[in-house]
mmCIF file of the N, C-alpha and C atoms, coordinates in Angstrom:
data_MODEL
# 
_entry.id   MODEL 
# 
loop_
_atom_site.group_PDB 
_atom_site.id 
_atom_site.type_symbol 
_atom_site.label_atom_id 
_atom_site.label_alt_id 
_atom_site.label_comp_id 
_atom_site.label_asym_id 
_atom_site.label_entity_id 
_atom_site.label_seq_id 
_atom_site.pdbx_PDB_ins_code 
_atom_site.Cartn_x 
_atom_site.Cartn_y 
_atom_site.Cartn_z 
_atom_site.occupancy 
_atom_site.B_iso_or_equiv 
_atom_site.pdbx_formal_charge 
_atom_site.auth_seq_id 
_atom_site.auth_comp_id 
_atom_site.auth_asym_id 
_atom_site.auth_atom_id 
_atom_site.pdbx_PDB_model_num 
ATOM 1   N N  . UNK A 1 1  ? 106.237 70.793  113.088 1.00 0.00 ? 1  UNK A N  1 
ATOM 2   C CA . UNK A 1 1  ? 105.786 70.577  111.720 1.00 0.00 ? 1  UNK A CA 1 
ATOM 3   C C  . UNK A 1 1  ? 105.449 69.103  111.517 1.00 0.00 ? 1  UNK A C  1 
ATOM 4   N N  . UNK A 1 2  ? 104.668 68.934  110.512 1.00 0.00 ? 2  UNK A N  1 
ATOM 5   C CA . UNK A 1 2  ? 103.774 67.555  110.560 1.00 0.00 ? 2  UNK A CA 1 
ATOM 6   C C  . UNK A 1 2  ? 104.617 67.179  109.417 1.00 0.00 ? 2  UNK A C  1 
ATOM 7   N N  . UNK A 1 3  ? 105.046 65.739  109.643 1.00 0.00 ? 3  UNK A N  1 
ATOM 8   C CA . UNK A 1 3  ? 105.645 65.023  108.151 1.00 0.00 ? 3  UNK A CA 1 
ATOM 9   C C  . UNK A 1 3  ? 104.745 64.025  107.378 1.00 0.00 ? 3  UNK A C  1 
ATOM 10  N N  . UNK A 1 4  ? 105.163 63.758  106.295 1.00 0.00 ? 4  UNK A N  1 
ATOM 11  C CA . UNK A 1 4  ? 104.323 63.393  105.759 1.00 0.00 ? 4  UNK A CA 1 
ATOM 12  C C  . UNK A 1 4  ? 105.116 61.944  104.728 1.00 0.00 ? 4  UNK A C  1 
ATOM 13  N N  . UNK A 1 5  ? 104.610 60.711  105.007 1.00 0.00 ? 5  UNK A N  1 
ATOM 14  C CA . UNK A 1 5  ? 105.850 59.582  104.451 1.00 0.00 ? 5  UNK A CA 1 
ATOM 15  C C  . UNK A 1 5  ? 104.713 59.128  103.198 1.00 0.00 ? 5  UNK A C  1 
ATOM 16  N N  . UNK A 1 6  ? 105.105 59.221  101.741 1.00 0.00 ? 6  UNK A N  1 
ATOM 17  C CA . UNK A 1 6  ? 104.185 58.809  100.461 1.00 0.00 ? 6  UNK A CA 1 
ATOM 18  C C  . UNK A 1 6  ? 104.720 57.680  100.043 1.00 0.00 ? 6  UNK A C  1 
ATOM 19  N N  . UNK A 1 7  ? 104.201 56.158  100.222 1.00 0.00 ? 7  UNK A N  1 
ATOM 20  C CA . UNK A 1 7  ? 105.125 55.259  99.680  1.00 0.00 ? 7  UNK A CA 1 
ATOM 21  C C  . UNK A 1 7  ? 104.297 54.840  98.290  1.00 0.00 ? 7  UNK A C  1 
ATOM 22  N N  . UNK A 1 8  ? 104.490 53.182  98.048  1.00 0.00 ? 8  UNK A N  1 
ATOM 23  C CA . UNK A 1 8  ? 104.183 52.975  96.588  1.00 0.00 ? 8  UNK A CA 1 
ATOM 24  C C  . UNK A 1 8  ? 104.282 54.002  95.866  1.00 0.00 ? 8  UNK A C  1 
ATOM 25  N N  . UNK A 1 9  ? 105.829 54.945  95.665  1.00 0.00 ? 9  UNK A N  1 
ATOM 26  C CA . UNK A 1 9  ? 105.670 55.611  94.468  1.00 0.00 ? 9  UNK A CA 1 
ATOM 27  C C  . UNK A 1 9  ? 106.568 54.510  93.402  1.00 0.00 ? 9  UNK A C  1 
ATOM 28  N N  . UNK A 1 10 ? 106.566 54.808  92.141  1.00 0.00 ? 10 UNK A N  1 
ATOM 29  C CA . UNK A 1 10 ? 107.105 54.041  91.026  1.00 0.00 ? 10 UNK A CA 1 
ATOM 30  C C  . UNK A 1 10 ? 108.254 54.777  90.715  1.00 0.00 ? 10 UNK A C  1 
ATOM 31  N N  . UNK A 1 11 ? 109.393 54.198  90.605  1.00 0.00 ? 11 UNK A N  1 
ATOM 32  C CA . UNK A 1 11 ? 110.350 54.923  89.920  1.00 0.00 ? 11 UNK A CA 1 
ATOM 33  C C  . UNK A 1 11 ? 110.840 56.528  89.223  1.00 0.00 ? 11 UNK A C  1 
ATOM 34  N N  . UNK A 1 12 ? 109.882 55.798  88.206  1.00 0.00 ? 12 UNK A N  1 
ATOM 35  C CA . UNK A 1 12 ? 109.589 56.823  87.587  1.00 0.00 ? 12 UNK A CA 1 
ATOM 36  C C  . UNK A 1 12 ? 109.353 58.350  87.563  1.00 0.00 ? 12 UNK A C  1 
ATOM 37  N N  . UNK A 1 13 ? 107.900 58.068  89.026  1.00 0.00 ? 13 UNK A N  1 
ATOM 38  C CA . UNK A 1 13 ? 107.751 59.413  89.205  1.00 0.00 ? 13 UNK A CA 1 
ATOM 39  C C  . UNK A 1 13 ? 108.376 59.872  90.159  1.00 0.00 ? 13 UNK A C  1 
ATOM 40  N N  . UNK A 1 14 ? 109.324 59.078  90.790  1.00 0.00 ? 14 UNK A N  1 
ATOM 41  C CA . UNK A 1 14 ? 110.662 59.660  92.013  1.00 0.00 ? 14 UNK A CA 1 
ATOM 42  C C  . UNK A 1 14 ? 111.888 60.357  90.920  1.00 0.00 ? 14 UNK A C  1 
ATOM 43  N N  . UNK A 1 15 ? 112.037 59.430  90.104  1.00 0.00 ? 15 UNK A N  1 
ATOM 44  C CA . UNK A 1 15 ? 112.740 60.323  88.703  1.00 0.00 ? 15 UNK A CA 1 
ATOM 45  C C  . UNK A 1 15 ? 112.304 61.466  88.446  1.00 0.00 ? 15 UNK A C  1 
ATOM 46  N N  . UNK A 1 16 ? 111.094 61.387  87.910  1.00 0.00 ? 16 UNK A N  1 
ATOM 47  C CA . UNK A 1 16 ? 110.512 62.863  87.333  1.00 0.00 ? 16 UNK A CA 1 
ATOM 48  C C  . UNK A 1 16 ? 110.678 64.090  88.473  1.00 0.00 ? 16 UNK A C  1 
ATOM 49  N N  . UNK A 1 17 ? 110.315 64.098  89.906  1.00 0.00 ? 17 UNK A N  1 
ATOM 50  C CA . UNK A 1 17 ? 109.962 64.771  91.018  1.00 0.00 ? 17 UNK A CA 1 
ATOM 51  C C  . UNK A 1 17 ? 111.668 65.282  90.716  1.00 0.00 ? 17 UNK A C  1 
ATOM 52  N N  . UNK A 1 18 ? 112.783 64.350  90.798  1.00 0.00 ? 18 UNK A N  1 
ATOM 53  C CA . UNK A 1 18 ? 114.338 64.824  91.253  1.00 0.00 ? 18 UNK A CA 1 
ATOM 54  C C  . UNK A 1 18 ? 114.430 65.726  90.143  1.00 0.00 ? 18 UNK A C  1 
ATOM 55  N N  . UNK A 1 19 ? 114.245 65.036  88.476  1.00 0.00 ? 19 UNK A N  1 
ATOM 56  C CA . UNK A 1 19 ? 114.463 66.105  88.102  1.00 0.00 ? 19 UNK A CA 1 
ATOM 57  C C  . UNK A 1 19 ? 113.580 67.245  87.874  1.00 0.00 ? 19 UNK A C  1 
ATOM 58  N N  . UNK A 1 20 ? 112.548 67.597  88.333  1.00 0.00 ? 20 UNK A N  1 
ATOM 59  C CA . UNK A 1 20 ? 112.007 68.833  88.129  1.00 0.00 ? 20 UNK A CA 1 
ATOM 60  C C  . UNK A 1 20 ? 112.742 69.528  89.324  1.00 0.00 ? 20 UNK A C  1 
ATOM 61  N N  . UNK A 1 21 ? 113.507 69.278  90.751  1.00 0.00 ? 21 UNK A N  1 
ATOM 62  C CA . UNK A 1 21 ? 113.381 69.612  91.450  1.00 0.00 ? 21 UNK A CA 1 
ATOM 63  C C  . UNK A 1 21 ? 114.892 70.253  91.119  1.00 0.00 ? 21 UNK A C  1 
ATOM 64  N N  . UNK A 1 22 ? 116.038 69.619  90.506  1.00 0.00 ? 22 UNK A N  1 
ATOM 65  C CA . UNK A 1 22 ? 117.348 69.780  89.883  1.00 0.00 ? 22 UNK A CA 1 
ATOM 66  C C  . UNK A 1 22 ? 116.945 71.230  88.880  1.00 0.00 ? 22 UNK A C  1 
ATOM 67  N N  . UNK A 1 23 ? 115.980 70.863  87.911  1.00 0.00 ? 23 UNK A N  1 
ATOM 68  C CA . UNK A 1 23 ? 115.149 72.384  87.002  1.00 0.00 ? 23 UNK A CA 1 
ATOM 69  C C  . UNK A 1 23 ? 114.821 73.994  87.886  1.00 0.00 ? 23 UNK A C  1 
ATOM 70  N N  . UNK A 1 24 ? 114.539 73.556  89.081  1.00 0.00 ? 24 UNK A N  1 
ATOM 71  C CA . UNK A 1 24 ? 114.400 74.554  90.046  1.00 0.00 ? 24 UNK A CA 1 
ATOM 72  C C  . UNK A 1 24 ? 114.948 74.497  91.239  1.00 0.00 ? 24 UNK A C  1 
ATOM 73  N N  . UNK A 1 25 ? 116.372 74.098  90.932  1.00 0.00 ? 25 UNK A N  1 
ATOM 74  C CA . UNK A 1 25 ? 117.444 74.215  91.727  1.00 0.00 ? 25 UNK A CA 1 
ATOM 75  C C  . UNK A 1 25 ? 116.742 74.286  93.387  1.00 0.00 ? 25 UNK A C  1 
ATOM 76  N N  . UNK A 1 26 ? 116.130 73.064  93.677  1.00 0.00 ? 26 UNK A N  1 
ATOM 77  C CA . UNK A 1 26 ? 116.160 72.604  95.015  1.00 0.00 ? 26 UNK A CA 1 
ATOM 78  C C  . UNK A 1 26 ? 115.905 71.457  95.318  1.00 0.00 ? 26 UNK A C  1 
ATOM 79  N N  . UNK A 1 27 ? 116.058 70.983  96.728  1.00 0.00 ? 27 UNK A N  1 
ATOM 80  C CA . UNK A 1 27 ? 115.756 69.516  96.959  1.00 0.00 ? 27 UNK A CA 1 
ATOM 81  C C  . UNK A 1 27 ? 114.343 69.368  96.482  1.00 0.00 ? 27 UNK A C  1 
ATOM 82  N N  . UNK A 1 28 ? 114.453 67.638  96.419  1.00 0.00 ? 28 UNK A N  1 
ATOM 83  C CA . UNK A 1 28 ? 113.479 67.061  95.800  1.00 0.00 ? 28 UNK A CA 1 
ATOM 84  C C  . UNK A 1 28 ? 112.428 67.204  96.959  1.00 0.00 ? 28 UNK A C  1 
ATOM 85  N N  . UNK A 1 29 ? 112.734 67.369  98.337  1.00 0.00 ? 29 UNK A N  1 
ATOM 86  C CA . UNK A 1 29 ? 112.036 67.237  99.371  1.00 0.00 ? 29 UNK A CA 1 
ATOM 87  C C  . UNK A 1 29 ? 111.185 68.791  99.376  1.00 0.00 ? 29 UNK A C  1 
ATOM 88  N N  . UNK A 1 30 ? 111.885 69.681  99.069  1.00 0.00 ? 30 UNK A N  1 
ATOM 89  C CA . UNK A 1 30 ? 111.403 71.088  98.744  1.00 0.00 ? 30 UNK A CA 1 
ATOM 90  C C  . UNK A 1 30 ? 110.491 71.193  97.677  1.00 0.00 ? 30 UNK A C  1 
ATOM 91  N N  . UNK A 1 31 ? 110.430 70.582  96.448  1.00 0.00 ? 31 UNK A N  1 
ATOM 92  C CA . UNK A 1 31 ? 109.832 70.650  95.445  1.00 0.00 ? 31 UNK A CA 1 
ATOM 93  C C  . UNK A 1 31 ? 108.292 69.550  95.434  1.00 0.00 ? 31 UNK A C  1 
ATOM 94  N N  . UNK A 1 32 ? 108.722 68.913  96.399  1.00 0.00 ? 32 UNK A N  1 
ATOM 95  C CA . UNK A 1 32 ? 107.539 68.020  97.290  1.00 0.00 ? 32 UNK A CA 1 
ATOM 96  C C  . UNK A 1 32 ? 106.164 69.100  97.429  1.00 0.00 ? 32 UNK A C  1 
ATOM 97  N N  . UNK A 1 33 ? 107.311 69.491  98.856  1.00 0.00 ? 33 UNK A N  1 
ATOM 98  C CA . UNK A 1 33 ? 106.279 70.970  99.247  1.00 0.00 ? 33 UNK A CA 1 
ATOM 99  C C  . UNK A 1 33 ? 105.985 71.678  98.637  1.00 0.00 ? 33 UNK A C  1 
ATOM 100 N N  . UNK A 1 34 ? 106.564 72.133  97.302  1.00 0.00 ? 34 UNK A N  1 
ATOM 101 C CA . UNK A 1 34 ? 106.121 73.212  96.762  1.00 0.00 ? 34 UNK A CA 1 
ATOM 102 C C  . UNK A 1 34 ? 104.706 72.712  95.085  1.00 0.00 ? 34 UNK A C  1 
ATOM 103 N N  . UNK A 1 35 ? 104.943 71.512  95.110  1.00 0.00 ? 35 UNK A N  1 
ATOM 104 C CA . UNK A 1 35 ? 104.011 70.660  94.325  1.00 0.00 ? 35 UNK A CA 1 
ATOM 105 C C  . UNK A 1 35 ? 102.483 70.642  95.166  1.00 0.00 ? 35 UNK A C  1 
ATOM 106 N N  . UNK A 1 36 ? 102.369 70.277  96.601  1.00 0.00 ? 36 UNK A N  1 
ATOM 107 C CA . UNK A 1 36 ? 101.620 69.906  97.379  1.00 0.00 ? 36 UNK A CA 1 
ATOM 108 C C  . UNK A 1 36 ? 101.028 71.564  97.686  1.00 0.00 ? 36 UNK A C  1 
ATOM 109 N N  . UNK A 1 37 ? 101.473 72.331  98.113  1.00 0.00 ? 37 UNK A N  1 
ATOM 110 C CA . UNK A 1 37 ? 101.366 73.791  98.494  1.00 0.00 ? 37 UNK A CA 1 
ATOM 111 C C  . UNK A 1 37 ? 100.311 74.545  96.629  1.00 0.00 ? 37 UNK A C  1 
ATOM 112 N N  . UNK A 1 38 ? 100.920 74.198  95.618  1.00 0.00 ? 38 UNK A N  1 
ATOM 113 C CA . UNK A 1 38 ? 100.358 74.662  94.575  1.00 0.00 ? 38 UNK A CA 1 
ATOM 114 C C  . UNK A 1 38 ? 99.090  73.981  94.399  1.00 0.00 ? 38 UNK A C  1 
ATOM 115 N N  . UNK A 1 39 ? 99.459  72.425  94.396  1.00 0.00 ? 39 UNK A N  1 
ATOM 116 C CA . UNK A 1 39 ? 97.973  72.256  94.262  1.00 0.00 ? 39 UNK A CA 1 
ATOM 117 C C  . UNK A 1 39 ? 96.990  72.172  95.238  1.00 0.00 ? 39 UNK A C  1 
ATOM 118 N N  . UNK A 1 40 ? 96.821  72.843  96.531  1.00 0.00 ? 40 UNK A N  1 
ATOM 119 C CA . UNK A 1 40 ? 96.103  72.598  97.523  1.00 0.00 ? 40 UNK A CA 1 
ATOM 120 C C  . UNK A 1 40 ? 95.946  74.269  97.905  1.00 0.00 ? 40 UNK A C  1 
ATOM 121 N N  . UNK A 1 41 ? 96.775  75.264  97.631  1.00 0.00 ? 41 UNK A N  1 
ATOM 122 C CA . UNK A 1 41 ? 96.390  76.647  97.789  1.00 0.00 ? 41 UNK A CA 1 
ATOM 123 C C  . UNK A 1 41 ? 95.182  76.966  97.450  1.00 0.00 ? 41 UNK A C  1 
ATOM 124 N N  . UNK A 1 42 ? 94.055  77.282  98.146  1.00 0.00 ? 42 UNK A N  1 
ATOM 125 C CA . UNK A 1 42 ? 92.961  78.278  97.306  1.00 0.00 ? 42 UNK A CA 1 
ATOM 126 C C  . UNK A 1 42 ? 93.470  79.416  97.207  1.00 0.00 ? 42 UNK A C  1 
ATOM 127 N N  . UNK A 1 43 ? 92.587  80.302  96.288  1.00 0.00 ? 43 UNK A N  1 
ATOM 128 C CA . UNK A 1 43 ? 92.746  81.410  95.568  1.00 0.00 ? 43 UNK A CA 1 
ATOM 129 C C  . UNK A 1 43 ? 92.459  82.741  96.663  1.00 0.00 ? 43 UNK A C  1 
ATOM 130 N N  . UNK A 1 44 ? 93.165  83.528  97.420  1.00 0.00 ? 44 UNK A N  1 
ATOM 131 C CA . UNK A 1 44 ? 92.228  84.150  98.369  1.00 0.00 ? 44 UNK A CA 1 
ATOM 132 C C  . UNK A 1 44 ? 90.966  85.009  97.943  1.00 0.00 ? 44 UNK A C  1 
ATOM 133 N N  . UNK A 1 45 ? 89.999  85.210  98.663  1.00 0.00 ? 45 UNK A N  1 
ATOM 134 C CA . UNK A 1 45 ? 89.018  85.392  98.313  1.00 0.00 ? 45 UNK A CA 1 
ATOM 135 C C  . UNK A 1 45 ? 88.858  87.063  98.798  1.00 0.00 ? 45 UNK A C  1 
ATOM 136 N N  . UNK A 1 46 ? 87.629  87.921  97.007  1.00 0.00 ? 46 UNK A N  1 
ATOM 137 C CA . UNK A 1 46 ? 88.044  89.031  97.512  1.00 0.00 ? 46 UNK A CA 1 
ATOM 138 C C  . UNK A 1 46 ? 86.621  89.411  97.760  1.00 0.00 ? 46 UNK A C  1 
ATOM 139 N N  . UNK A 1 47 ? 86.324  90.480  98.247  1.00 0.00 ? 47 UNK A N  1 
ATOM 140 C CA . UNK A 1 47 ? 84.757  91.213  99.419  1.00 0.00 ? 47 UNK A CA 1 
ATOM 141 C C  . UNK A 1 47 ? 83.987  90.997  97.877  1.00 0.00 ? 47 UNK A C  1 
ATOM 142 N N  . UNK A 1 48 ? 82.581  90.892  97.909  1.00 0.00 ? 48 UNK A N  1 
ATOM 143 C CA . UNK A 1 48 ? 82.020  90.894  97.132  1.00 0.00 ? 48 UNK A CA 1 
ATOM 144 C C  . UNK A 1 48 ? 81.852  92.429  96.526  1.00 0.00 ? 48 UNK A C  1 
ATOM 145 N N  . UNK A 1 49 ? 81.891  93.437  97.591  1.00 0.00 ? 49 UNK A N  1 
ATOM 146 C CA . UNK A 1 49 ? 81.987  94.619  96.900  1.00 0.00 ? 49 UNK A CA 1 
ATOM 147 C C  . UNK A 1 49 ? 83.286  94.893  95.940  1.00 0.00 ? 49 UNK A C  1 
ATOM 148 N N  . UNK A 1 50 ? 84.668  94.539  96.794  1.00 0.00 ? 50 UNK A N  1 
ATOM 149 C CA . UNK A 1 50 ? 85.666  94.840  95.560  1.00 0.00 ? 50 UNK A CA 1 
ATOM 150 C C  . UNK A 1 50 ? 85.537  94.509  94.304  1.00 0.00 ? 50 UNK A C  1 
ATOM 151 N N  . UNK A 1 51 ? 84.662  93.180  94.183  1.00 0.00 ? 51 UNK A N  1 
ATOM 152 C CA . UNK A 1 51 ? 84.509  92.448  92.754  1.00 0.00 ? 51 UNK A CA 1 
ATOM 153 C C  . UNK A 1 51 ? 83.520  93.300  91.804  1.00 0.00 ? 51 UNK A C  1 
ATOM 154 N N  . UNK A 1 52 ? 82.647  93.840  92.553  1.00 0.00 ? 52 UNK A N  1 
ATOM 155 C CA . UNK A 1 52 ? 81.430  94.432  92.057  1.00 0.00 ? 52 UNK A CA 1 
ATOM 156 C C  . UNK A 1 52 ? 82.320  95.503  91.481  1.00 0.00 ? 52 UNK A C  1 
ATOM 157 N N  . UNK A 1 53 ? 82.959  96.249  91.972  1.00 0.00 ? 53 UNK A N  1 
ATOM 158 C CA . UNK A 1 53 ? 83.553  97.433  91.428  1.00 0.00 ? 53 UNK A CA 1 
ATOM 159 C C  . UNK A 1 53 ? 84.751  97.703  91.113  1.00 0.00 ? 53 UNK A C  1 
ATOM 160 N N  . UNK A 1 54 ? 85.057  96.379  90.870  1.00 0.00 ? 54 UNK A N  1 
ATOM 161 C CA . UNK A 1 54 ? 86.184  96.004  89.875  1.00 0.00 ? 54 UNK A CA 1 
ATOM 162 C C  . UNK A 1 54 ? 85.419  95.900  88.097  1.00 0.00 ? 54 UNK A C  1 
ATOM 163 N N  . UNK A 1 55 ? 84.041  95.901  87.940  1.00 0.00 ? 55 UNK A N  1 
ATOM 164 C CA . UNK A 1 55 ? 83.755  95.169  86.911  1.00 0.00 ? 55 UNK A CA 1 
ATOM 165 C C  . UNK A 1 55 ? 82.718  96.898  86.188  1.00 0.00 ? 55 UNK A C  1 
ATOM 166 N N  . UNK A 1 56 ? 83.358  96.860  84.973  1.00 0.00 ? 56 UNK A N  1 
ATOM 167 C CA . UNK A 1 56 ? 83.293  97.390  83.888  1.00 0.00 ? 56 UNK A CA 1 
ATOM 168 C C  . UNK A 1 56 ? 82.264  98.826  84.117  1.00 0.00 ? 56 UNK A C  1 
ATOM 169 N N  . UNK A 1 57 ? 81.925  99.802  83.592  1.00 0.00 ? 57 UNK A N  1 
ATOM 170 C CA . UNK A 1 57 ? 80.510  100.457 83.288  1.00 0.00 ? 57 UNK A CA 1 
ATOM 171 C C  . UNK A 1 57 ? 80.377  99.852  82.251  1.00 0.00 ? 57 UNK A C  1 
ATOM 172 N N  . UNK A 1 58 ? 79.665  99.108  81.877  1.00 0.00 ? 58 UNK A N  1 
ATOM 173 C CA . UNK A 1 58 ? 78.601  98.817  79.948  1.00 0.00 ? 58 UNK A CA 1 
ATOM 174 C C  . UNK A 1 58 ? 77.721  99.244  79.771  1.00 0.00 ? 58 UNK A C  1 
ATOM 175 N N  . UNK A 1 59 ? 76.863  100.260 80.603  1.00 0.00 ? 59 UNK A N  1 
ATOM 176 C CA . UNK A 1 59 ? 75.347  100.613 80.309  1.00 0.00 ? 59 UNK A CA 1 
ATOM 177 C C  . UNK A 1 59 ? 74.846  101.059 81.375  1.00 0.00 ? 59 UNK A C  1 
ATOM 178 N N  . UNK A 1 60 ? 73.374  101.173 80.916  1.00 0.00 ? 60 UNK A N  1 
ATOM 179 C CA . UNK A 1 60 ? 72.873  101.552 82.246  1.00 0.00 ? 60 UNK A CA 1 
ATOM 180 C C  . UNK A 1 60 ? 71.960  100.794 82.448  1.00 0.00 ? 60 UNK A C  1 
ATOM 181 N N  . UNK A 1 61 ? 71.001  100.845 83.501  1.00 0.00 ? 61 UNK A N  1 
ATOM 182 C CA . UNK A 1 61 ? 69.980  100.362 84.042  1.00 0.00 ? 61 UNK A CA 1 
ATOM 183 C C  . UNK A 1 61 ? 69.065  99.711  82.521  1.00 0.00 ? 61 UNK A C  1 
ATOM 184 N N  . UNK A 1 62 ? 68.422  100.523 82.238  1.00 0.00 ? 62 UNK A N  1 
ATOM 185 C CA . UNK A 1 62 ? 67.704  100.453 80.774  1.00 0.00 ? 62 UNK A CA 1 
ATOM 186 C C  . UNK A 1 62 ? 67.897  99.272  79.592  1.00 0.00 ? 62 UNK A C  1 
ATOM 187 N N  . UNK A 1 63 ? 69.343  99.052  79.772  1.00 0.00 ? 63 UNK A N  1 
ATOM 188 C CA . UNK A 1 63 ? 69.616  98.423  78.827  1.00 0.00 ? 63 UNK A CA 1 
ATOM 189 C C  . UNK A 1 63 ? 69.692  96.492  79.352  1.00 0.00 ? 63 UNK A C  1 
ATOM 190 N N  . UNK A 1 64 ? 69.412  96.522  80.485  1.00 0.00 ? 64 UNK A N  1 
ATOM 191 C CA . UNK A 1 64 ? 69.244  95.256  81.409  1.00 0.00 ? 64 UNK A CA 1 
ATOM 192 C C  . UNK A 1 64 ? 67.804  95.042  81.612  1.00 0.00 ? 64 UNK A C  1 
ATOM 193 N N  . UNK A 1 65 ? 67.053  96.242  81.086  1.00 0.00 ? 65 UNK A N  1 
ATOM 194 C CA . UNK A 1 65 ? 65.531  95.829  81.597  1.00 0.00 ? 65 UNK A CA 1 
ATOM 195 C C  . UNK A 1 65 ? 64.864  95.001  81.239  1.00 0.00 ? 65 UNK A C  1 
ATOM 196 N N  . UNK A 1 66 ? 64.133  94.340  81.730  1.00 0.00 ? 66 UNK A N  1 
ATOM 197 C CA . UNK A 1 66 ? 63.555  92.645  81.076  1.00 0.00 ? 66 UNK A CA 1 
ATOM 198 C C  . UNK A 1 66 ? 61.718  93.643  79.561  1.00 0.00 ? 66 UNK A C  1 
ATOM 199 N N  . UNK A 1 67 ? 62.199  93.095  79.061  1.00 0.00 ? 67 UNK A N  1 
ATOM 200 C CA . UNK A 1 67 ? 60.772  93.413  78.388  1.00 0.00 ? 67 UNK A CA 1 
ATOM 201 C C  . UNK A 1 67 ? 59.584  92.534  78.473  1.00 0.00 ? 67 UNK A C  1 
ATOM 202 N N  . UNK A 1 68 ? 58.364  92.303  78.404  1.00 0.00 ? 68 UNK A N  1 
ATOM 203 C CA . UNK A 1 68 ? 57.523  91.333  78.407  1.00 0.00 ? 68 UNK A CA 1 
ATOM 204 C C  . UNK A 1 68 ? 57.707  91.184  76.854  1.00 0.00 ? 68 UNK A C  1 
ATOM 205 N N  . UNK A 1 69 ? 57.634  89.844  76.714  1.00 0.00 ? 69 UNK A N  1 
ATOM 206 C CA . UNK A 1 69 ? 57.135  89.148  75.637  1.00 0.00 ? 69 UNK A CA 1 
ATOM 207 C C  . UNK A 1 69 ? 56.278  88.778  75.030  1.00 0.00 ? 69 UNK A C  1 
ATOM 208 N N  . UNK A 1 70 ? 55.568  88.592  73.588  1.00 0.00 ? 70 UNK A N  1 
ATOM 209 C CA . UNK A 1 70 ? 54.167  88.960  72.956  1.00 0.00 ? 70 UNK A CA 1 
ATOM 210 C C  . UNK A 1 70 ? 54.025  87.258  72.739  1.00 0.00 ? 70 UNK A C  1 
ATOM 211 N N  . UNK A 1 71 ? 53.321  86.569  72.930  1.00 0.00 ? 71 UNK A N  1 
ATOM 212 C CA . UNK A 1 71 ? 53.036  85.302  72.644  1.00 0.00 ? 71 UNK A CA 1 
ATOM 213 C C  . UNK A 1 71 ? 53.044  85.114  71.094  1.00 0.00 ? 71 UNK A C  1 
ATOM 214 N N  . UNK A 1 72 ? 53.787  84.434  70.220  1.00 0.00 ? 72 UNK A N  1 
ATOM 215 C CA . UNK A 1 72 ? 53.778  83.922  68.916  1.00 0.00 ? 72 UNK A CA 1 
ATOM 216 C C  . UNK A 1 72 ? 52.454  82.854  68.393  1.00 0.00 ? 72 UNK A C  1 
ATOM 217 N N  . UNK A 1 73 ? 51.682  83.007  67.893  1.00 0.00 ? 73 UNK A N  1 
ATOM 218 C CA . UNK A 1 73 ? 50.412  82.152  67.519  1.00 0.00 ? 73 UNK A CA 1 
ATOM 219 C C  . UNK A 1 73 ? 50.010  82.658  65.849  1.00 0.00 ? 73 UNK A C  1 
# 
């Protein structure tokens, strides 16, 4: 496993990190990972068909049809 050393942090946010990490009852070193892991997860990605047919009936064909337009003069 690859480590990872973050210096110039400020007080402060070594404070904040312990106690969020005390809030969810684990090390601060755990709550590291689990900060870094949330914001760097992408979303997995689903088939373009599942999405397609995940999404609604609203109509039919007809009601998507483009009409031509009459020039205003």
């Amino acid at each position: 496993m690859a480590q990872l050393v973050v210096r110039n942090l400020s007080d402060e946010l070594v404070r904040a990190l312990k106690l969020r990490a005390v809030r969810h009852n684990r090390s601060a070193e755990q709550e590291h990972r689990e900060i870094l892991q949330a914001a760097l997860r992408t979303p997995p990605r689903r088939p373009l068909a599942e999405v397609l047919l995940a999404m609604p009936n609203v109509g039919t064909d007809e009601d998507f049809a483009r009409h031509k337009v009459t020039s205003r003069r």
